[in-house]
Residue, then its C-alpha position, 0 to 999 in steps of 0.5 A: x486619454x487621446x490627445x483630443x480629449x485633454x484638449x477638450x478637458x482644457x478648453x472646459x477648465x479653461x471656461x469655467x475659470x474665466x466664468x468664476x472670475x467673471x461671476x466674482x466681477x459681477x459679485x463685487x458689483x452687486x455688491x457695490x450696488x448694495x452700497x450705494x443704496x445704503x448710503x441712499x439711505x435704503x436697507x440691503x438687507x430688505x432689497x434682498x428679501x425684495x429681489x428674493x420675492x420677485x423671483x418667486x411665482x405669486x402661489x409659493x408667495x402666498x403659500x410662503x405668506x400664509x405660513x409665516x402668518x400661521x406660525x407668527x400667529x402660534x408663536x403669539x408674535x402676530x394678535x388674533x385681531x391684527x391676524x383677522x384684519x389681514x385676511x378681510x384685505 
């Protein structure tokens, strides 16, 4: 390998080490957002699922939705009637 070409492959191994240390800062800051939102009293767990939510294009959503509607209702854990409702909204 020349001597510009290690060079060049230092600079990189260089960078990525620096952004894992700063992917990891901004981890336990996240982290540490979380929380404070628990001692707030709000769930983590559902700000997860919120920010995952948000991310998503409205059809995926609603494809997911409507998926997870379908198979609760096959799996008896959403009743027909309680099923039926949430469409008519």
């Amino acid at each position: 390998m020349h001597s510009s070409d290690v060079s060049k492959l230092k600079q990189y191994i260089e960078k990525i080490e620096n952004l894992e240390v700063e992917r990891t800062e901004i981890q336990e800051h996240i982290s540490d957002v979380y929380k404070q939102a628990k001692s707030d009293g709000f769930d983590p767990k559902i700000m997860k699922k919120i920010i995952k939510i948000k991310k998503m294009k409205t059809e995926d959503r609603e494809t997911e939705d409507m998926l997870l509607d379908t198979y609760m209702l096959a799996l008896g854990l959403i009743p027909p009637d309680e099923q039926e409702l949430g469409e008519s909204s």
